[in-house]
Each structure stands twice: as C-alpha cells, then as structure tokens.
C-alpha positions as a LaTeX table, in Angstrom:
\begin{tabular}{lrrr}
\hline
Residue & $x$ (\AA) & $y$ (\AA) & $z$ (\AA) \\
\hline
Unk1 & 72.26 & 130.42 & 305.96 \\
Unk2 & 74.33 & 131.23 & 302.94 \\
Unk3 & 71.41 & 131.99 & 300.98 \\
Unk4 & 69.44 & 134.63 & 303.36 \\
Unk5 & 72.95 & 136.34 & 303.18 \\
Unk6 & 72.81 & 135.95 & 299.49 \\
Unk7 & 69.56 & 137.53 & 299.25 \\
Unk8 & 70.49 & 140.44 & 302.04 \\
Unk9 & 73.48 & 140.82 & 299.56 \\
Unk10 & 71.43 & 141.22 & 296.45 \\
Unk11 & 68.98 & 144.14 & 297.83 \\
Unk12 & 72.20 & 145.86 & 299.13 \\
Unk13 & 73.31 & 146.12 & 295.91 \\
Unk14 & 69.78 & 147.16 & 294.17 \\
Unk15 & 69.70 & 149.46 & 297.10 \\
Unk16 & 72.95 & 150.85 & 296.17 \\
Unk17 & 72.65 & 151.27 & 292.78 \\
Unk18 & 69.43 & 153.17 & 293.36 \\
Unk19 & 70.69 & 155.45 & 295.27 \\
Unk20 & 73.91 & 155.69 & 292.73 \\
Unk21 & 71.40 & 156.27 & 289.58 \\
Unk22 & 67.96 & 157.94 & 290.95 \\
Unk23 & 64.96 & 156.90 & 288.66 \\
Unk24 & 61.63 & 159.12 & 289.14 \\
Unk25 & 58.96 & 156.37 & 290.59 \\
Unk26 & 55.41 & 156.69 & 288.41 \\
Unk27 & 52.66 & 156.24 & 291.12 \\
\hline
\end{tabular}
C-alpha cells in the first residue's frame, strides 16, 4: 500500500505548507 501512503504523504505536506504560508480563501 505504498501508494495510499504516498498520497497520505503528499496532503501532509500541502497541509503543512498551508499552515507554514496562510493564503486568504475567496468564497
């Protein structure tokens, strides 16, 4: 199940850098 980890992995990191970097969300 490499790839489910890979994918967990990925939104970690989006998560992460979100959080690092805040952007203002246009709704």
């Amino acid at each position: 199940m490499f790839y489910v980890m890979h994918l967990l992995s990925l939104q970690d990191v989006q998560g992460s850098l979100e959080r690092s970097k805040p952007r203002k969300h246009d709704s």
